[in-house]
C-alpha positions as CSV (number, residue, x, y, z in Angstrom):
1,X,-10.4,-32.7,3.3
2,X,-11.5,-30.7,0.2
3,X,-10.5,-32.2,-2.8
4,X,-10.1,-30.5,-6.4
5,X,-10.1,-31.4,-9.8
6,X,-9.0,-29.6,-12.7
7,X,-10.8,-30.5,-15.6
8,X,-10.2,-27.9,-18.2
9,X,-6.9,-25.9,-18.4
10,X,-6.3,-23.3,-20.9
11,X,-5.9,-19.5,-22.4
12,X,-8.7,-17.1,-23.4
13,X,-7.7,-14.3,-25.8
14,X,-9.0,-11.3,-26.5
15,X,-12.0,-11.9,-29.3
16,X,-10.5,-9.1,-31.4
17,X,-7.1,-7.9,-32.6
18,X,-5.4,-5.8,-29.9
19,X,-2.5,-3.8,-30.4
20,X,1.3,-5.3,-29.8
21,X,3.5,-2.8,-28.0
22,X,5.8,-2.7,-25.2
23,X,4.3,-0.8,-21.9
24,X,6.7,1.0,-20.1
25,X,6.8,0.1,-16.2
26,X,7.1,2.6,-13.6
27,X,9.3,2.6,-10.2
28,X,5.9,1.9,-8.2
29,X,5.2,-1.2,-10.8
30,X,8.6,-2.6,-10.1
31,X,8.8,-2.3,-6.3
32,X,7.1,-5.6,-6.4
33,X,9.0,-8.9,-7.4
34,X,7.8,-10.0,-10.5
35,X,6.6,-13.4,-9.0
36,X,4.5,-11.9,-6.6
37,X,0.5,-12.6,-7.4
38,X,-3.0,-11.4,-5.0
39,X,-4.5,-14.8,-4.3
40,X,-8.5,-13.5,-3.8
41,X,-11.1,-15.7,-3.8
42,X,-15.0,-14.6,-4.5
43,X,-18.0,-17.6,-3.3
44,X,-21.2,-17.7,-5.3
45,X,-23.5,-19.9,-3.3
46,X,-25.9,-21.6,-6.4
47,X,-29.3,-19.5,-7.0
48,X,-31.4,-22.7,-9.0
49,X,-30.1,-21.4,-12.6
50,X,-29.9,-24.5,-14.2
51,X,-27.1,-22.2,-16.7
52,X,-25.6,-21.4,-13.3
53,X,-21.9,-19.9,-14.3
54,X,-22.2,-21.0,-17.8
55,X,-18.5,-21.6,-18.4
56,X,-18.7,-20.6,-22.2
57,X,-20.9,-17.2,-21.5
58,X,-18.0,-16.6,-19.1
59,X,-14.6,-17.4,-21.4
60,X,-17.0,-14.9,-24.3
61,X,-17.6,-12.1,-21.8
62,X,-13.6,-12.7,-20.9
63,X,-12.7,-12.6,-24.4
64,X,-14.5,-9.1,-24.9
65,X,-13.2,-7.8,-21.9
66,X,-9.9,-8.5,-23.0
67,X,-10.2,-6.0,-25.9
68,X,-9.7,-2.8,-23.6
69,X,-7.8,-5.0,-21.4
70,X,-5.6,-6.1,-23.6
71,X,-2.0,-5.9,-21.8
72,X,-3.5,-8.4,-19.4
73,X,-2.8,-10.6,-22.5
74,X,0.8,-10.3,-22.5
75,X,4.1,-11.3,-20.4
76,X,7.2,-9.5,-18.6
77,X,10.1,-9.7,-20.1
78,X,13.5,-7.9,-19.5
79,X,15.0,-5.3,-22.0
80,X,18.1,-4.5,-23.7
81,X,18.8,-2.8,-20.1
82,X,17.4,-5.4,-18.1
83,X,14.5,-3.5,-17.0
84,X,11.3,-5.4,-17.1
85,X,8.6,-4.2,-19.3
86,X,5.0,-5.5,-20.2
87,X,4.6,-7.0,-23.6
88,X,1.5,-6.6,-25.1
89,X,1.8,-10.0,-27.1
90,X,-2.5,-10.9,-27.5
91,X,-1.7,-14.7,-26.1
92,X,-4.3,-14.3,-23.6
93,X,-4.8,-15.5,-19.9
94,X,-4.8,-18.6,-18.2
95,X,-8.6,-19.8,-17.6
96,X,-9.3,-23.1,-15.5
97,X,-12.3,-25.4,-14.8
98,X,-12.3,-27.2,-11.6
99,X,-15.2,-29.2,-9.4
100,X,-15.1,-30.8,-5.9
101,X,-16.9,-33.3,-4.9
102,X,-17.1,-30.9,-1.5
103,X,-19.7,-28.6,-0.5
104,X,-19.1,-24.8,-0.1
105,X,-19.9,-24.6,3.6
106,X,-16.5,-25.1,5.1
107,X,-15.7,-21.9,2.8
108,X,-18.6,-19.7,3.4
109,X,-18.4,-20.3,7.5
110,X,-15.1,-21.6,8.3
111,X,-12.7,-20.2,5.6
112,X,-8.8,-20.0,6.7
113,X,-6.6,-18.6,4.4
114,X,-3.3,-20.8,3.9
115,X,-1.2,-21.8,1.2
116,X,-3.4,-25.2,0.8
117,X,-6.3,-22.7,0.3
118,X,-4.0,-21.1,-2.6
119,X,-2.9,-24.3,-4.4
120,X,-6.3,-25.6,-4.4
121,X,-8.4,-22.4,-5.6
122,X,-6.1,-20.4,-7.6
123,X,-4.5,-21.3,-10.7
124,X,-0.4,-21.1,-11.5
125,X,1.4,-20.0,-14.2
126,X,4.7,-18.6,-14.1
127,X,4.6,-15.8,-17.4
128,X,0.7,-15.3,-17.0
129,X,-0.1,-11.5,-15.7
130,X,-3.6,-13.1,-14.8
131,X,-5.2,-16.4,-13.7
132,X,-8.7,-17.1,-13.0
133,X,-9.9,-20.6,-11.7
134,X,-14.0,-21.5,-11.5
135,X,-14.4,-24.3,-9.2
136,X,-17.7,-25.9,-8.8
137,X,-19.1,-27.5,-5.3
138,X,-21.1,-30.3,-5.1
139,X,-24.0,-27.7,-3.7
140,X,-23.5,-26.0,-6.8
141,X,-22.1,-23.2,-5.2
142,X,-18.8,-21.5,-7.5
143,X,-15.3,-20.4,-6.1
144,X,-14.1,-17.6,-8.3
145,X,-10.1,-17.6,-7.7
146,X,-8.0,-14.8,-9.2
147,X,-4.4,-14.2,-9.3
148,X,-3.2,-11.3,-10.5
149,X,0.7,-9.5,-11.0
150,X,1.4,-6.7,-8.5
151,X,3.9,-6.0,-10.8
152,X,1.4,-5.0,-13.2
153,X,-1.4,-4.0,-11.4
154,X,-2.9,-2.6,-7.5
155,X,-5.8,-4.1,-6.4
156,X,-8.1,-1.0,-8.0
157,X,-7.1,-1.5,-11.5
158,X,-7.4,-5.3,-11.1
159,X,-11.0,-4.6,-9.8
160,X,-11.6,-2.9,-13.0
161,X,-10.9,-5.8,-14.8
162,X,-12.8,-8.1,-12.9
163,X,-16.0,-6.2,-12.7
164,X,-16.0,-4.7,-16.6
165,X,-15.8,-8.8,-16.8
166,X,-19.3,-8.9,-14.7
167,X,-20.6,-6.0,-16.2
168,X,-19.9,-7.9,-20.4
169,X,-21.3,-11.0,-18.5
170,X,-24.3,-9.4,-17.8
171,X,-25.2,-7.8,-21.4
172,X,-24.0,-4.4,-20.3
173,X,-21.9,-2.7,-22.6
174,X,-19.9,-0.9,-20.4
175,X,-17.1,2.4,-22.4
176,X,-14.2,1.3,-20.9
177,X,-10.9,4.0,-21.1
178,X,-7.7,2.7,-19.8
179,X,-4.3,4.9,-19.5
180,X,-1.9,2.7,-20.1
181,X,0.5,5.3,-20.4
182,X,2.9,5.2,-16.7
183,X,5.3,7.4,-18.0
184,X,3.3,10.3,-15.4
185,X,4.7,8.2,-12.9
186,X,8.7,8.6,-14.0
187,X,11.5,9.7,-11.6
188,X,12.6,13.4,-11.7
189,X,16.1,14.3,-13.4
190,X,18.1,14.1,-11.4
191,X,15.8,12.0,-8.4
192,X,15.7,14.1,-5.4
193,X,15.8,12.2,-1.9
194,X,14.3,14.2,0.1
195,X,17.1,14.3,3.6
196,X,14.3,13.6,5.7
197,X,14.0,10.2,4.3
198,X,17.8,9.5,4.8
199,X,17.3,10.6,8.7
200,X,14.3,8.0,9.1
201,X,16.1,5.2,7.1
202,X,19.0,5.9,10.0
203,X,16.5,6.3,12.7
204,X,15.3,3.2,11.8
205,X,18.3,1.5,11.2
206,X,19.5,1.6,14.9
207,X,16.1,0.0,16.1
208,X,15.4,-3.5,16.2
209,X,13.0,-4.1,13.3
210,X,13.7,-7.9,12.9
211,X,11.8,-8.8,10.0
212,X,8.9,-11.6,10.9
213,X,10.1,-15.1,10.5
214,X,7.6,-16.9,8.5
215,X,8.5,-20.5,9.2
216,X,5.3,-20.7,10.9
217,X,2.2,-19.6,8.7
218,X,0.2,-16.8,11.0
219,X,-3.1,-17.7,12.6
220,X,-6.1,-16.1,10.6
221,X,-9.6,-15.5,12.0
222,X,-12.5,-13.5,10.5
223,X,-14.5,-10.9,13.4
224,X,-17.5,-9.8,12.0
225,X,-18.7,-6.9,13.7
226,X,-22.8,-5.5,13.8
227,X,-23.4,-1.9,12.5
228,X,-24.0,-1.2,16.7
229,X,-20.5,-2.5,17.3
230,X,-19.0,0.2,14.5
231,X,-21.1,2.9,15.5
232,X,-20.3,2.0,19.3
233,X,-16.7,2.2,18.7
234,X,-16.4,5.3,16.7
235,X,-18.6,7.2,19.6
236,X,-16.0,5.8,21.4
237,X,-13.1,7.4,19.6
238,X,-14.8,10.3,18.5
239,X,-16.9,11.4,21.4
240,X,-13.6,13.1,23.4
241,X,-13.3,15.4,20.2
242,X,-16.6,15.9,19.0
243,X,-15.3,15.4,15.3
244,X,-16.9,12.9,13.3
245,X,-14.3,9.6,12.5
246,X,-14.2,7.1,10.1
247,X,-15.2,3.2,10.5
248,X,-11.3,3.0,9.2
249,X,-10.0,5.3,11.5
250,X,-11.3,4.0,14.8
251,X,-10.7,0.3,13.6
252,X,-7.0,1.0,12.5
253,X,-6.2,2.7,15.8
254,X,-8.0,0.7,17.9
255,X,-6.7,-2.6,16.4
256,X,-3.0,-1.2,17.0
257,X,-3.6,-0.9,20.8
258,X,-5.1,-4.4,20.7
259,X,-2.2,-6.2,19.2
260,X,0.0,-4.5,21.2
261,X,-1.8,-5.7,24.3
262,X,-1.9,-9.2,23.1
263,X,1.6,-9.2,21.9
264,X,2.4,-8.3,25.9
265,X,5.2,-5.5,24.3
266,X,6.9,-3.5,26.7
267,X,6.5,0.2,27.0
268,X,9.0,1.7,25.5
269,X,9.4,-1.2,22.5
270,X,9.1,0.7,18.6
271,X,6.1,-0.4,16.5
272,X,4.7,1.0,13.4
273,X,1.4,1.3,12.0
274,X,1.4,0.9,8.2
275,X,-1.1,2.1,6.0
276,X,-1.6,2.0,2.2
277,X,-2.9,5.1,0.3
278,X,-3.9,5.6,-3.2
279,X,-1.9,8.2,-5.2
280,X,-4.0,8.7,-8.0
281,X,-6.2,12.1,-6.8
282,X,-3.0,12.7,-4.1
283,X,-0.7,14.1,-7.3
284,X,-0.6,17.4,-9.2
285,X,-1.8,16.9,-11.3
286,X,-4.0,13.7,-10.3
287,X,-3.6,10.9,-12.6
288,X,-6.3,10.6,-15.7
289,X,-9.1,8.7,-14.6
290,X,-8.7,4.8,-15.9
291,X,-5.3,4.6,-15.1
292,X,-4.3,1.1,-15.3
293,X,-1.2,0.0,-13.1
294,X,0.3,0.8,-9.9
295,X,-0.6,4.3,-7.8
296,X,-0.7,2.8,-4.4
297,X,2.2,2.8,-1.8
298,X,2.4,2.2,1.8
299,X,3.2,4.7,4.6
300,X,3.5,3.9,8.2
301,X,3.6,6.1,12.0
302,X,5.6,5.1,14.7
303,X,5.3,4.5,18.0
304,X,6.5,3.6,21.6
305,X,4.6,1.2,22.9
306,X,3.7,2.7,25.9
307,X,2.3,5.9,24.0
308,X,-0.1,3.5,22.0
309,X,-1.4,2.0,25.2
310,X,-1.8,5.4,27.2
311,X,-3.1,7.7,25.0
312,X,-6.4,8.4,24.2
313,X,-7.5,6.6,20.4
314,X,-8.5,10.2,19.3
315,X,-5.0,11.2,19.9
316,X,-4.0,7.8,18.0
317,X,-6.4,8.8,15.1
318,X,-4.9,12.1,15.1
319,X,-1.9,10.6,14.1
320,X,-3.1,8.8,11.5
321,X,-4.7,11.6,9.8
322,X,-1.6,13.6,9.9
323,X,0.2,10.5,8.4
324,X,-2.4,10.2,5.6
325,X,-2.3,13.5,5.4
326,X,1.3,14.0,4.7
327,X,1.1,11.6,1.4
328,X,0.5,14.2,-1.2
329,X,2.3,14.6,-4.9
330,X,5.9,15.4,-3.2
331,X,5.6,12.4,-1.5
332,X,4.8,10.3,-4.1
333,X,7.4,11.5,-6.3
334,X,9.7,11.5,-3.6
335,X,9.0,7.6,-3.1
336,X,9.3,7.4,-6.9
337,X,13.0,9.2,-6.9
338,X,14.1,6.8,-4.4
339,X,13.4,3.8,-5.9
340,X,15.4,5.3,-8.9
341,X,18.3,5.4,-7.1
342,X,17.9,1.8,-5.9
343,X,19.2,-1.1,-8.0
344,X,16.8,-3.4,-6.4
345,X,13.8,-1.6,-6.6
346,X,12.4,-4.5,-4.5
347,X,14.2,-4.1,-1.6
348,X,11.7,-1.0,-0.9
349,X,8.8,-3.3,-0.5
350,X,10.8,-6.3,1.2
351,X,14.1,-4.8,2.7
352,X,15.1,-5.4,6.1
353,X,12.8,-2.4,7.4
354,X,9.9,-2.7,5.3
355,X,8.2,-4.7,8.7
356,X,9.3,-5.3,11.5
357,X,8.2,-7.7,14.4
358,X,6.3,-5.1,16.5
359,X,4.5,-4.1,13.0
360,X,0.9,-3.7,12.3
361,X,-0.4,-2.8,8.8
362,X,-4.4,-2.9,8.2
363,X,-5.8,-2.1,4.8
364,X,-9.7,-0.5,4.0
365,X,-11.2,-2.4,1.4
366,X,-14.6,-0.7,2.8
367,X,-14.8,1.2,-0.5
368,X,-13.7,-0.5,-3.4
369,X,-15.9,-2.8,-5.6
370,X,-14.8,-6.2,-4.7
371,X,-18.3,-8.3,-4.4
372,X,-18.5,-9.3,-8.5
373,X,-21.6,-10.1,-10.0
374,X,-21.8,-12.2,-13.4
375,X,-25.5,-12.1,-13.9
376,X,-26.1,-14.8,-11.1
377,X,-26.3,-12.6,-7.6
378,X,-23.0,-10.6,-6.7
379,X,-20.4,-13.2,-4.3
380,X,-21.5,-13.2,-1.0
381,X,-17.5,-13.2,0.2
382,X,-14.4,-12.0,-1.0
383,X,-11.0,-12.3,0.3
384,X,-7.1,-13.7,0.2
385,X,-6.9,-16.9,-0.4
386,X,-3.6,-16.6,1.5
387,X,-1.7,-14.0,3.7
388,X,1.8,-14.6,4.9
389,X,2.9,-11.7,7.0
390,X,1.9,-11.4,10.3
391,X,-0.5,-8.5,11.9
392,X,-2.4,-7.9,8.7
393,X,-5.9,-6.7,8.6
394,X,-8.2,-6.6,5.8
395,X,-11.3,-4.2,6.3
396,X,-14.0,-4.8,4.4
397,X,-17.8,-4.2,4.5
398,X,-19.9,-6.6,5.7
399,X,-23.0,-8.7,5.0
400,X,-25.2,-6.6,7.3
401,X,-25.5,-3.0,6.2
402,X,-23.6,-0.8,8.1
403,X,-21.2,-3.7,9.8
404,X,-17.8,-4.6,8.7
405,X,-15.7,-7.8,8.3
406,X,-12.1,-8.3,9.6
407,X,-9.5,-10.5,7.8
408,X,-7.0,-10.8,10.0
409,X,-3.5,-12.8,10.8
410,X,-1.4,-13.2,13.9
411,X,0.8,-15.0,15.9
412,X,-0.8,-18.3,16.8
413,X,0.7,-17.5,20.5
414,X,-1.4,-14.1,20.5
415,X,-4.6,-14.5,18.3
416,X,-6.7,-15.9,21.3
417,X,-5.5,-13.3,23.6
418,X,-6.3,-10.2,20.7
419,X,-9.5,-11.5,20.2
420,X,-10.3,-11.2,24.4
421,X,-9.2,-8.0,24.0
422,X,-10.5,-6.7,20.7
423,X,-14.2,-7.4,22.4
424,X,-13.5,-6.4,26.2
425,X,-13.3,-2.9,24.4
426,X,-16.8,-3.0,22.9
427,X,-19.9,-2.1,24.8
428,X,-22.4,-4.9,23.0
429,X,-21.9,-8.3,22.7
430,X,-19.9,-10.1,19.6
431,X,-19.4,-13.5,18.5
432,X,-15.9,-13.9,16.2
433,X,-15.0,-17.2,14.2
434,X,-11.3,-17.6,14.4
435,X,-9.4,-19.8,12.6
436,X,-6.3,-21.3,14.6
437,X,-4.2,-24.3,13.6
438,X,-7.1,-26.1,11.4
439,X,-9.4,-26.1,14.1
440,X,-12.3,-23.5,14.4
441,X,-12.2,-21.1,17.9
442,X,-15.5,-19.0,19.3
443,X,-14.7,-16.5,21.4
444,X,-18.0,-14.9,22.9
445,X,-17.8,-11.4,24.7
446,X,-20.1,-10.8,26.9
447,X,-20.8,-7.0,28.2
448,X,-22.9,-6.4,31.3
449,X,-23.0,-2.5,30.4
450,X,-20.0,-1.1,31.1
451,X,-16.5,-1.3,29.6
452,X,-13.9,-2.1,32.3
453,X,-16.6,-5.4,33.3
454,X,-15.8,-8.1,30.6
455,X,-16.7,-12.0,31.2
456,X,-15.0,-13.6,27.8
457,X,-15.7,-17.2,27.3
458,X,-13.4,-19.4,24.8
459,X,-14.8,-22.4,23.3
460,X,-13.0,-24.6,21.0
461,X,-14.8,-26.1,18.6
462,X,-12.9,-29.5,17.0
């Protein structure tokens, strides 16, 4: 059992006078509770540098980062109105030093994200827009955790804080620009909901979207898939078209017909497939480049059951286009209006039809910077350190070039039976590490050639 502990606790300000203001926060900021923190952890195994993760090289380079970055310094706090805000108060963030007397192995090979995961590698603080914990193994290996506000950030803008860290860390000098102004992002006068939204949101109302109970935390397992299995799969998807797919396409559809298999739904059950799409170059204009805050929302497609299963996955990607498609600067300001006329702006992200059981949402990190690098190697693994909902998938690029790595989360009942299924639709071979109920599961494919002919072995390993 990996045991932590914290031996230096405290918060790193900016190393020069930053400006105190208040930072207005836009509908798309407070669609997220204001509790609500991405847990993401980054490994660094240990490279022989006897000044390996220097910790006061790091809390300097932090301090100079937190110049440009300087709201990041601040707190919430609720107006006159009772409308949070950001207060750009220069306290600084909350910066810990922790060591196990555990090696980094179980991390690198058999990580499972899970609440223990988060209390043990990521710091806490209830008023602190950003938290960063460096825990050092016994190999000498470094966990990087980071929490960071969705209230305050998406995961773009809180990659631009992390890596202008690296880049300071490294003796780069990098010209950061932020606009902190959100005020682009502000609600129309009057807001106009749009009467197609209203139609969906009474569509959806009469179908059984039971949110997900999450009494019981959701299996996670990592698939890790060669640059022959991606390539393999989008010939599959894209030769009945001859039009080129994306690695994100083909996975996205193809994992939806998966789940639905394992799940055993019937045919004419409702699921969705939610995506999340960046706003910034979707509006007219498109936002100013450096803009720090929130410009992502999620969309979804969706679905009988049966239709998922029968059709072809071009015709699936097809729809996913069109659905990505259809998020342009209306929509986003339409999604914007709404959430003025809501009182809990929250409810948008969380109400009762923001996921439903039958639900799918997977998410490309394929493109953004998430492997850090402060002057020791970049991390070798990035991911949550804990997921809650059910049927999420991470996609992000993998060690080999060309392959991908899935983060993924299911039902316990149903994560042996996706995996079975994930691989009987590949043409080569594939080993996946899944991690179910503490215990680590290899599930082995095995192709002889042609798809419908699938011998899948499980082996549990205790």
């Amino acid at each position: 059992m990996m045991e932590i502990e914290i031996e230096e606790s405290g918060l790193v300000a900016p190393s020069e006078e930053t400006p105190k203001h208040t930072i207005w926060l836009s509908n798309m900021d407070l669609m997220f509770p204001t509790e609500l923190y991405t847990p993401t952890i980054n490994l660094f195994p240990f490279n022989g540098d006897p000044d390996f993760f220097n910790i006061q090289h790091l809390k300097a380079a932090l301090a100079k980062t937190l110049v440009p970055y300087y709201p990041l310094a601040g707190h919430l706090a609720a107006n006159d109105e009772g409308r949070v805000e950001l207060l750009c108060t220069g306290e600084g963030v909350l910066f810990v030093v922790a060591r196990s007397s555990s090696t980094m192995d179980p991390l690198l090979h058999e990580f499972k994200p899970s609440q223990k995961m988060k209390e043990l590698l990521i710091p806490h603080s209830e008023s602190r827009l950003i938290m960063l914990q460096v825990t050092f193994f016994k190999c000498g290996g470094v966990c990087l955790g980071i929490a960071t506000n969705h209230a305050v950030m998406d995961g773009l803008s809180a990659l631009g804080f992390i890596n202008t860290w690296g880049d300071i860390a490294r003796g780069e000098e990098p010209n950061v620009v932020l606009w902190l102004d959100r005020t682009l992002l502000r609600a129309r006068s009057p807001p106009i909901v749009p009467p197609e939204y209203l139609e969906q949101q009474s569509q959806e109302a009469k179908v059984e979207l039971a949110k997900t109970s999450f009494t019981e935390p959701p299996a996670s397992a990592m698939l890790k898939l060669s640059k022959d299995q991606v390539n393999s799969l989008k010939n599959i998807c894209g030769a009945a078209t001859g039009r080129r797919v994306s690695t994100f396409e083909s996975l996205a559809a193809y994992a939806w017909q998966c789940v639905c298999k394992a799940r055993k739904l019937g045919p004419e059950e409702e699921t969705r497939l939610h995506l999340t799409a960046d706003a910034r170059t979707r509006l007219k204009p498109p936002l100013p480049a450096g803009f720090f805050g929130n410009a992502t929302l999620r969309t979804h497609m969706s679905s009988e059951v049966g239709s998922i299963l029968s059709e072809p996955l071009p015709s699936t990607i097809q729809k996913i286009r069109d659905t990505v498609a259809h998020v342009d600067d209306e929509f986003v300001r339409s999604v914007i209006d709404i959430l003025e006329t809501m009182e809990d702006k929250t409810d948008f992200y969380l109400g009762k039809n923001s996921y439903g059981k039958n639900d799918v949402w997977v998410l490309s990190w394929l493109t953004l910077p998430i492997y850090a690098d402060f002057g020791w190697g970049k991390s070798v693994f990035m991911g949550r350190a804990q997921v809650n909902s059910y049927a999420m998938f991470y996609v992000l690029r993998g060690p080999e070039e060309g392959g991908v790595t899935i983060l993924l989360t299911l039902e316990k009942e149903n994560m042996e039976e996706f995996i079975k299924v994930f691989y009987e639709g590949l043409e080569v071979p594939a080993t996946v590490e899944a991690k179910t109920n503490g215990s680590l599961r290899q599930v082995e494919a095995k192709t002889n050639g042609s798809l419908p002919n699938v011998e899948a072995t499980c082996v549990k390993v205790d």
